[in-house]
Each structure stands twice: as structure tokens, then as C-alpha cells.
C-alpha positions in Angstrom: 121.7 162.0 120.0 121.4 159.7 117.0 125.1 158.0 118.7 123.3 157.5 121.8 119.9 155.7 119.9 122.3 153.4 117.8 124.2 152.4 121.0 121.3 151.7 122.6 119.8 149.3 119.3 123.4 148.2 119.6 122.8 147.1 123.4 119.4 145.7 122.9 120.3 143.4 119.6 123.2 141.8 121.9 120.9 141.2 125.1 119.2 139.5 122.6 121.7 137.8 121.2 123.0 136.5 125.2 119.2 135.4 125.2 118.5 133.3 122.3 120.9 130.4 120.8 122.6 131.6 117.5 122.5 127.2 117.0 119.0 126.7 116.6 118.6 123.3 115.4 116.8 121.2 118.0 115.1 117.9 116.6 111.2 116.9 116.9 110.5 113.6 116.7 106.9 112.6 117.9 106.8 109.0 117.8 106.1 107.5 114.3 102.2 107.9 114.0 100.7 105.1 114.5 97.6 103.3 112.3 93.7 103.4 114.2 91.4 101.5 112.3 88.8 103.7 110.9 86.0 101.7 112.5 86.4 103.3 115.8 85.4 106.7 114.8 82.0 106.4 115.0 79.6 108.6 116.8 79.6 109.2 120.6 83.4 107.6 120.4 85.2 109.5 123.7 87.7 107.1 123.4 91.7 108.4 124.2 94.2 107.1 121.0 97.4 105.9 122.7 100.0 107.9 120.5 103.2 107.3 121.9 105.8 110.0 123.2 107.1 113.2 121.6 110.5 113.4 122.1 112.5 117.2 121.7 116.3 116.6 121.5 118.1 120.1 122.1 120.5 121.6 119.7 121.4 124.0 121.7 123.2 124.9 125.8 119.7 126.5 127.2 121.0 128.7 129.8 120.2 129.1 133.8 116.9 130.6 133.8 112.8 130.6 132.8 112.0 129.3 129.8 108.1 128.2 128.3 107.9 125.0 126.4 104.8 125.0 124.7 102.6 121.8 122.5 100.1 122.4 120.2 97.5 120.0 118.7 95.5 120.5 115.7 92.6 118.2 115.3 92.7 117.2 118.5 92.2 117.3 122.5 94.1 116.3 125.4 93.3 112.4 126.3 92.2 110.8 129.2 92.6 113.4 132.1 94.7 116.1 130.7 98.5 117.1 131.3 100.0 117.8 134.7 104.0 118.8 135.6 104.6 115.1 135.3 103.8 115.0 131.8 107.2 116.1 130.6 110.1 113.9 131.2 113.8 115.7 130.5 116.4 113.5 130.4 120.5 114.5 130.5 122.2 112.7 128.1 126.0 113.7 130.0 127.3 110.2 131.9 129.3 110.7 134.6 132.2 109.7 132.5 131.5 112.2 130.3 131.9 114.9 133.3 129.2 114.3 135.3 126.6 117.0 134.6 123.8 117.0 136.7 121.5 120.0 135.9 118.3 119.4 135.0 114.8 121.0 134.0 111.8 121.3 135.7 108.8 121.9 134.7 105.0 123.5 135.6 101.9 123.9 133.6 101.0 127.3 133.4 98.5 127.0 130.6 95.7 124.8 128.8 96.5 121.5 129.1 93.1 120.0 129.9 91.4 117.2 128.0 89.0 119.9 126.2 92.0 121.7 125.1 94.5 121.3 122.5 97.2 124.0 123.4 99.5 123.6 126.7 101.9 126.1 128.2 104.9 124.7 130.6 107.8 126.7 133.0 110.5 125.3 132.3 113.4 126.2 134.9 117.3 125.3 134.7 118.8 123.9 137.8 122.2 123.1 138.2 125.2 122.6 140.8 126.1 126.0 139.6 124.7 129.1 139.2 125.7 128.5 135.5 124.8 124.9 134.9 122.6 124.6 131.6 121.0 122.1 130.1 122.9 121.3 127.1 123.0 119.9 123.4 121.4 116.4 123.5 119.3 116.5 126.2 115.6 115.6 125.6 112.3 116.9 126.8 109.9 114.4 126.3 105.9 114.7 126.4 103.7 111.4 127.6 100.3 112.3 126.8 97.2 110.9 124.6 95.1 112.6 122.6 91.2 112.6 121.8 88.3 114.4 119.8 89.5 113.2 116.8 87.4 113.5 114.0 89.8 113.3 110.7 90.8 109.7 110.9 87.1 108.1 110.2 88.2 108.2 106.5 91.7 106.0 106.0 94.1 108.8 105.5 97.7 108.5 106.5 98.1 112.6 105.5 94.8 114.2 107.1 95.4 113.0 110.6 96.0 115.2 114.2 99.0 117.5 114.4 101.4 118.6 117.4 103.9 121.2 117.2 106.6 122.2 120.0 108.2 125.5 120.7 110.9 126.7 123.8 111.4 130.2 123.6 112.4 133.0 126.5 111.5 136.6 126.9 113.2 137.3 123.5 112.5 134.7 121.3 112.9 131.2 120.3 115.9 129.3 122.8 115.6 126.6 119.7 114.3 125.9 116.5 111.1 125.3 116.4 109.1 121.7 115.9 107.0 121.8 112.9 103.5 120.3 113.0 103.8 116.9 112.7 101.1 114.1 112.4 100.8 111.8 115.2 98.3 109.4 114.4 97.1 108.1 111.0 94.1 105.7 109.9 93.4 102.8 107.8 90.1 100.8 107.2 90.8 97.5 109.1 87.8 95.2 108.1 87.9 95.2 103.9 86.0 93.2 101.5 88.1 91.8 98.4 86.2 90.2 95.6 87.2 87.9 92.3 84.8 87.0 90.4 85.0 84.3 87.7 87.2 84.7 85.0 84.4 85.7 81.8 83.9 83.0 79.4 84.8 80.3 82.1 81.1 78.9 82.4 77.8 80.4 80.5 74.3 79.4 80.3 74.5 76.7 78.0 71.9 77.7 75.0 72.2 74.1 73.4 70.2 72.8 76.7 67.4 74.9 76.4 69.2 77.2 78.7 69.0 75.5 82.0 72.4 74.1 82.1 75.7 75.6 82.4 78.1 75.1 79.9 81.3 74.4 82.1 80.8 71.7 85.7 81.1 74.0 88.6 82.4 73.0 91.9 78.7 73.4 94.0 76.6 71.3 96.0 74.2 70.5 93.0 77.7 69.6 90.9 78.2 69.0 86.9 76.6 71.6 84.7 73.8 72.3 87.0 76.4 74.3 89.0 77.8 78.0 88.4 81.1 79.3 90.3 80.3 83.2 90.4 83.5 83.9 92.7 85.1 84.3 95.8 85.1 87.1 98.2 87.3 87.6 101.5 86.5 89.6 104.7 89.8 91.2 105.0 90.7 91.6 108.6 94.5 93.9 108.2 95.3 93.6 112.1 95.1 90.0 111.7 97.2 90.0 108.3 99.8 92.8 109.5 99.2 93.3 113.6 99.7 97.3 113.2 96.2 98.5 113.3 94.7 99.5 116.8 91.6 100.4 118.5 91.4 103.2 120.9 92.0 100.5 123.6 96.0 99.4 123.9 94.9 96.4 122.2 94.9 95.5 118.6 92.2 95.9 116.3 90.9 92.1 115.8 87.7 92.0 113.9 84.9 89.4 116.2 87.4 88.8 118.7 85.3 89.1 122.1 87.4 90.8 124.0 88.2 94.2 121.8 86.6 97.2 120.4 86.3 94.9 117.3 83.7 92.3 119.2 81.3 91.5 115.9 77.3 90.4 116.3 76.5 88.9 113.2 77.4 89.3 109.6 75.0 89.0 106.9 76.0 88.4 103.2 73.6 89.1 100.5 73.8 88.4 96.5 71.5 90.2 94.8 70.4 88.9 91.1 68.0 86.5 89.4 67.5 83.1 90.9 64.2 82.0 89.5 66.4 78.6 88.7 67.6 78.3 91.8 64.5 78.0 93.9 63.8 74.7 92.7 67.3 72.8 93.6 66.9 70.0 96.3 70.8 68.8 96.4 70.2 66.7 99.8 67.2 65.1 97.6 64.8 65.3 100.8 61.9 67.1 99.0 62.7 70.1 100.7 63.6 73.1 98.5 63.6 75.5 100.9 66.8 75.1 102.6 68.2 77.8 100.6 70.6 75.1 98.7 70.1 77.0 95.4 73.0 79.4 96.5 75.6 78.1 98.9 79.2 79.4 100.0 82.0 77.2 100.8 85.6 77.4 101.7 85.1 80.3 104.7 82.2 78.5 105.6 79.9 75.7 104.1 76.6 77.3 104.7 73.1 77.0 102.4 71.6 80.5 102.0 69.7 81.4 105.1 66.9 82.9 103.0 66.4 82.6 99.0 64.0 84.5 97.0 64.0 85.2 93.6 65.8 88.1 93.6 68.2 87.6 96.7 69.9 85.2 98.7 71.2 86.1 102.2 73.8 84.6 104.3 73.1 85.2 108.3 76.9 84.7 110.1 77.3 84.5 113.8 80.2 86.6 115.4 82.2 83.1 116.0 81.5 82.6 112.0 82.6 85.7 111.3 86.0 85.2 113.1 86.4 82.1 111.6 85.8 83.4 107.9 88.7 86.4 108.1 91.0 86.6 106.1 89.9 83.1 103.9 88.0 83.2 100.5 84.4 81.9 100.3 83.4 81.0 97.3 79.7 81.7 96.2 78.3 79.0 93.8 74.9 79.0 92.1 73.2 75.9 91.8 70.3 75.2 89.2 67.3 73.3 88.8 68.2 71.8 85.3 64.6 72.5 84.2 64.1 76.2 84.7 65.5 78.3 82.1 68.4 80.4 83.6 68.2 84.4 83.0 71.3 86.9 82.4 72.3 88.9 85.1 75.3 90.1 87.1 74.8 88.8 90.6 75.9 92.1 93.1 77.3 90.9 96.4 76.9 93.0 99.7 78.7 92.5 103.5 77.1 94.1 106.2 79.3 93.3 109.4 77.2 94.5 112.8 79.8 95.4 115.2 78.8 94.8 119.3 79.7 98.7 120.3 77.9 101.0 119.0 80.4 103.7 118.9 82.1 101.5 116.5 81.3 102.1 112.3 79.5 99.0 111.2 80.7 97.9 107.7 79.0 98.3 104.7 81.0 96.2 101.8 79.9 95.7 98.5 81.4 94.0 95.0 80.4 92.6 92.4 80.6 88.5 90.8 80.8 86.7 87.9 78.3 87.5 85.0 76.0 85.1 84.4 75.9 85.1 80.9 74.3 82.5 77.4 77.1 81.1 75.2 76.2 83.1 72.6 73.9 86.2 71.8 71.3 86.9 72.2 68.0 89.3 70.5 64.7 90.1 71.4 61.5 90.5 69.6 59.2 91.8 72.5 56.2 92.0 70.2 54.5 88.9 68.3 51.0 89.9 67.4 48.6 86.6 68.3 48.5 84.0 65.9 45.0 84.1 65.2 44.6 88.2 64.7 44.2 90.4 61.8 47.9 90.6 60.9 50.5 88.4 59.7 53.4 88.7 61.7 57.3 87.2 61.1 60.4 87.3 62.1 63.7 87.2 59.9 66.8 85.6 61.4 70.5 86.8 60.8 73.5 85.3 61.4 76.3 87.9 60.9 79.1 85.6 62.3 81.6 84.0 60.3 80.8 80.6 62.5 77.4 78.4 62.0 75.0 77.1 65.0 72.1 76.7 66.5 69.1 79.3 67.3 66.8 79.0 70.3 63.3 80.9 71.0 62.2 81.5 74.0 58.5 82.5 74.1 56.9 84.5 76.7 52.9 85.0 77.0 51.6 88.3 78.7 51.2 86.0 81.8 55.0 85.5 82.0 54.6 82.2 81.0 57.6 80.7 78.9 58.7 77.8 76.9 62.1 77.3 75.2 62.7 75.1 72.3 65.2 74.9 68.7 63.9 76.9 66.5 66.6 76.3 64.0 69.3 73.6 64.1 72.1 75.2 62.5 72.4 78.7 60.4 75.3 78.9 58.4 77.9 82.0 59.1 76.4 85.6 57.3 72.9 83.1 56.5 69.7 84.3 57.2 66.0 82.5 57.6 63.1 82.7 55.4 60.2 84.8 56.7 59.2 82.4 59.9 55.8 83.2 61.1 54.3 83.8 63.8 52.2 80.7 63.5 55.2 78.5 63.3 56.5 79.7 66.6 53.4 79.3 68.6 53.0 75.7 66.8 56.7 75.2 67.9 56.2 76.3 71.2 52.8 74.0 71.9 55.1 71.2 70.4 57.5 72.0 73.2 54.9 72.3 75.9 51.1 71.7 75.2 50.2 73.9 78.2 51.5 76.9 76.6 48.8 79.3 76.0 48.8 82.8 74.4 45.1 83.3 75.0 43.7 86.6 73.6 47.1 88.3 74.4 50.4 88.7 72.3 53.5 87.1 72.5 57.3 87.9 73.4 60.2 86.3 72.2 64.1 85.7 73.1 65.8 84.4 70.6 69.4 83.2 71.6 72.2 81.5 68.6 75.2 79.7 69.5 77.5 82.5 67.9 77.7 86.2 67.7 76.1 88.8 66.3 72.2 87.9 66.4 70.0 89.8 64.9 66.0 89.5 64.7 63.5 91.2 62.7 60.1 91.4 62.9 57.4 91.9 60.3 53.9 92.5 59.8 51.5 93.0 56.4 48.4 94.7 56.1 45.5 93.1 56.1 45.1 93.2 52.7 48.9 92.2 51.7 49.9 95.1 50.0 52.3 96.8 52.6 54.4 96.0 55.4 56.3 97.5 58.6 58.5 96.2 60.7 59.2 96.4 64.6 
């Protein structure tokens, strides 16, 4: 008995043997996954992604019979209208020189396939001149299909993308090796935003001119030091610079161009940041200061700021500006009025870019520019008691520098009203002031600007020195001059 149930393992091992290759080592080679720009993936996108063909090369004879090839997508459907027989193409790779083989493959879907599925299940039949004909090592079985319902690529990712594996097996097991999972498509954002912004120290807010000058001549409409270059910034268009990203249509992705998936509406460029002294510049000297010339970009294009405010200045591109601005630098320059005094502040820049389809991601790009910054430092003393109240109030200046210079106040009432003047024309390095009260200032300030009033209010001061490491102190006595506090 036990001789009989070993023969009969010994029969079924070698039926499977006569069944199966002992050389499995077939080749899978989907083509070479090609970049989608990530713009495409937005919602309601149906959309097939032309992958290009997965290619099976045998390594090994597959004998006259039924075998089932099978593919097998991960993160991903079947595109357009699903697989059919004709979807597999085998090719012999005997010549006639070489002996003239001429069996073949057919095959039949059996199962899945469809273009809500991500499996399919084919027949595959070896036919021959003979009754043992096989198809042998070399020969390919290749799959023409697309694929859709792809979610995974809307982030650039060259690792994360859709996945198809291949298997032939029989009745008893694998005819050849298996193919692996293997990504088929990949992503990368096509429309970018790159941004330089000045090098630091280049051009400041020149503290010797009452802070309304720059200290460097900028390249801007309003020219000389009434100009700041904050940067340059480039709408990067990478099927443009390399012509390897695609849309879900057989073209290339090529942002603005009319005719793609890419097809842009308008672009609108904003810089956000402090531009009291920007309101007031009239370059074409025409009266007109509202024809945004306070903030202007040139290079991509040589546009005024469609709007200026205070706070923002916005740049309102056409689709045919758009296209012509890839892929070039536009440098953004801040002009001045000369007479307004000119804040800190680090001007943010934004790129919206409105795509025509709406299936299609609009961009959202931001970076930031160039500090605008004084040449020098700067302290604040946001609490001078009025002139004319109870308390004396001072303030001590420092200069902990080993360099001399200059020190400018700024004065501010509670109205926002300001007036900048020299309070002291040169501190020696590691010197400090007397005791400078506040009557001084306010005398200083009406010397600068009759019109200045601090009213029954108090006072706030900026105090800026033409070297580092500023330092202010404020004082006040009791009214009866026996103590004192500082603030």
C-alpha cells in the first residue's frame, strides 16, 4: 500500500513537471513609465493615460495546449473602452532562415477586462503545423491597452504611481516566471514657480535720506535710488524645457497653448507687503498715480501693476501673456516716491495660473523676495508721554558698534501721523547720548514739519542709526523728581 501511494506522488510530481517549464525566466518589460503632469488629475478627470505597451518575452518552449495569461493593475482601470482578443499581439521571433517556425498564439478574454476593472483573464491557445509546434523562447506577448482611474499621480511621484503585473500559468502552475508589479506611469508637476530674490545687503532703505531713498540705483521705471530690485521669478513650464511631460491627450503638456489640456485663462501675480511709498510714484509724469507704476515687472513682460494698494499689488496676465512669460525671469521692482518714508518688510510673492478645463488643477505658487530692509538698525520706543504732561519723559541712545554714524527718529502721533528728521549727526562706536527729552524731540519734529501735531495724545518713536546694534531707552521721573522707571 504505502508503494502504491508514493508511486502515485511519484506519477503526479512528473505530470507536473511535463506541465510546467523547469526554465522559468520570462522577461516583463512594460514600456518605461512615462511622466503625466500632475495638473491633469483634477476632479471629474475621466481622461485615458496613453501608457505604452507591455511586452512579455518567453523564457521558456510553452507547449501545444490552453494556457491563461492574465494582467493585473493596481491603482488603476482599463482605459478608453476596455480590452478585447485584439488586445494582445504575440509575435514569433523564428525567421524562416532560422527554420521557419510558424506556430503561434491566440488569444480570448475570458475575464474582467472592462474599463471599470483592473484585472483581465485571457485563453491563450498554441497552434502550430504540428501537433507539437510550441511557441518557444523569445517569442513575445504583447498587451496594447490604456489605463484610467488614476488617482496617485496628482502629487509628482515617480515611485507611487499605477502598477501591472503578468502571469501565464496552466492547470498546474506557472508555464513561466512571473512579471512583478511594475509602475507604468509616473508624475511630475509641469507648471513651477522658481524665485531669486535679491542678494541681502545689495540695496536698503537708505537711513541718511530720511528713509525714503534706497541706498543702491535699482533698474525700475522710477530709476536711481528711488528704485528697489526685490527679484526675479519664472513660471516654469518643464514640457517646454524637457518635451517629456504629457497630458492625458497624446499631446504634450504645454502650459497656455490653445490647443492642449494646458489651455491657460489668465494668470494673476500678486506681491504682498508694504507699499505706502509706492502709491505716490508717477514715473510717466502725467499726474496720474494710479496706473499702478509704483510696482512694475519687466523682462517676461513690462507691465505696471494692474491694481496697487497699500498692502498689495496685483498683476492680471492674459493666457497669450502667460505663454509668452514661460520659462523667462520677470523681475519685480519697487519704485518709491522719494518723499514717503519707506517701511521694513519682506514682500511675499503669489502665482495663481487659471487653467481653461476645469478638470485640470489650477496652480497655486508662492515664494518669497528680497527683504526690504534700513541700512542700519533699528529700535523702537513705542511710548513717549506728551510733552506738556505731568512726567518728564527721555530717552538714552546707545551705540554698541565699534563703527560711528548717524541716528534718525522717526515720530509717530496716535493719528499715524509721522515725521522723520536727524536726531544726532554722528555717535561715536560704544558712545551713548545724554538724557534727550521728550521736549526736544517733539521740538525737533515741529522743526522738521510744523504740521506735526501730538495733540492731547502720546507719541511713538523709531529710531534708526547708521550701524549696528541700536539700542533706546526710555525714561520717566516722578512728578516730584525723586524716582524714576524706565519703559
Amino acid at each position: 500500500m504505502n508503494f502504491k501511494k508514493n508511486a502515485l506522488k511519484t506519477a503526479i510530481a512528473a505530470a507536473g513537471i511535463a506541465g510546467t517549464s523547469m526554465s522559468m525566466a520570462g522577461t516583463w518589460a512594460p514600456a518605461a513609465a512615462p511622466l503625466f503632469a500632475t495638473e491633469i488629475f483634477g476632479t471629474g478627470n475621466t481622461g485615458s493615460l496613453i501608457v505604452g505597451d507591455a511586452v512579455y518575452t518567453l523564457g521558456a518552449n510553452v507547449t501545444n495546449g490552453t494556457q491563461n495569461v492574465t494582467f493585473t493593475l493596481t491603482g488603476a482601470t482599463w482605459g478608453d473602452n476596455g480590452l478585447t482578443n485584439a488586445s494582445i499581439v504575440y509575435t514569433n521571433s523564428c525567421t524562416q532562415a532560422q527554420g521557419g517556425k510558424t506556430d503561434a498564439m491566440t488569444f480570448t478574454l475570458v475575464d474582467g477586462g472592462a474599463n471599470t476593472q483592473s484585472t483581465a483573464s485571457f485563453r491563450a491557445t498554441s497552434i502550430g503545423i504540428t501537433a507539437t509546434a510550441a511557441a518557444r523562447i523569445n517569442d513575445t506577448i504583447s498587451l496594447v491597452y490604456n489605463v484610467s482611474g488614476v488617482t496617485s499621480l496628482g502629487t509628482a511621484t515617480t515611485t507611487s504611481g499605477p502598477t501591472l503585473a503578468f502571469g501565464i500559468t496552466d492547470t498546474v502552475g506557472n508555464v513561466d516566471s512571473a512579471g512583478t508589479a511594475t509602475i507604468i506611469a509616473s508624475s511630475v508637476e509641469a507648471t513651477s514657480l522658481a524665485a531669486t530674490a535679491t542678494p541681502a545687503g545689495l540695496s536698503k532703505i537708505d537711513v541718511s535720506n530720511g528713509t525714503t531713498q534706497f541706498t543702491t540705483p535699482g533698474a525700475g521705471a522710477g530709476g536711481g535710488t528711488l528704485a528697489f530690485d526685490a527679484g526675479s521669478f519664472i513660471i516654469n513650464d518643464a514640457a517646454l524645457a524637457a518635451n517629456g511631460v504629457t497630458s492625458n491627450s497624446p499631446t504634450f503638456w504645454n502650459a497656455g497653448t490653445a490647443s492642449s489640456d494646458a489651455a491657460v485663462t489668465a494668470t494673476t501675480v500678486t506681491l504682498t507687503g508694504d507699499f505706502a511709498a509706492s502709491l505716490g510714484v508717477d514715473t510717466n509724469l502725467d499726474a496720474n498715480t494710479a496706473q499702478g507704476e509704483g510696482v512694475t515687472l519687466s523682462g517676461c513682460q513690462n507691465v505696471n501693476a494692474t491694481t496697487l494698494t497699500a498692502t498689495t499689488a496685483t498683476f492680471s496676465l492674459t493666457g497669450a501673456q502667460t505663454l509668452a512669460a514661460l520659462n523667462t525671469a520677470c523681475d519685480v521692482t519697487i519704485n518709491v516716491d522719494g518723499t514717503t518714508v519707506i517701511p521694513e518688510f519682506t514682500p511675499a510673492l503669489s502665482v495663481a495660473v487659471d487653467y481653461a478645463l476645469a478638470t485640470v488643477v489650477d496652480e497655486a505658487l508662492s515664494a518669497n523676495l528680497a527683504a526690504v530692509t534700513k541700512d542700519g538698525s533699528t529700535a523702537a520706543a513705542n511710548l513717549l508721554l506728551n510733552p506738556t504732561g505731568a512726567y518728564d519723559n527721555f530717552i538714552r541712545v546707545s551705540n554698541a558698534s565699534a563703527v560711528s554714524g548717524a541716528v534718525f527718529a522717526t515720530l509717530y502721533n496716535d493719528a499715524g501721523t509721522s515725521v522723520t528728521f536727524t536726531l544726532i549727526p554722528s555717535l561715536a562706536a560704544n558712545a551713548s547720548s545724554d538724557l534727550i527729552s521728550v521736549d526736544t524731540l517733539y521740538a525737533s519734529a515741529q522743526a522738521a514739519d510744523a504740521t506735526f501735531d501730538v495733540g492731547t495724545g502720546k507719541l511713538r518713536g523709531s529710531f534708526t542709526g547708521e550701524f549696528a546694534n541700536l539700542s533706546v531707552q526710555n525714561i520717566s521721573t516722578s512728578t516730584d523728581g525723586t524716582t524714576f522707571f524706565t519703559f
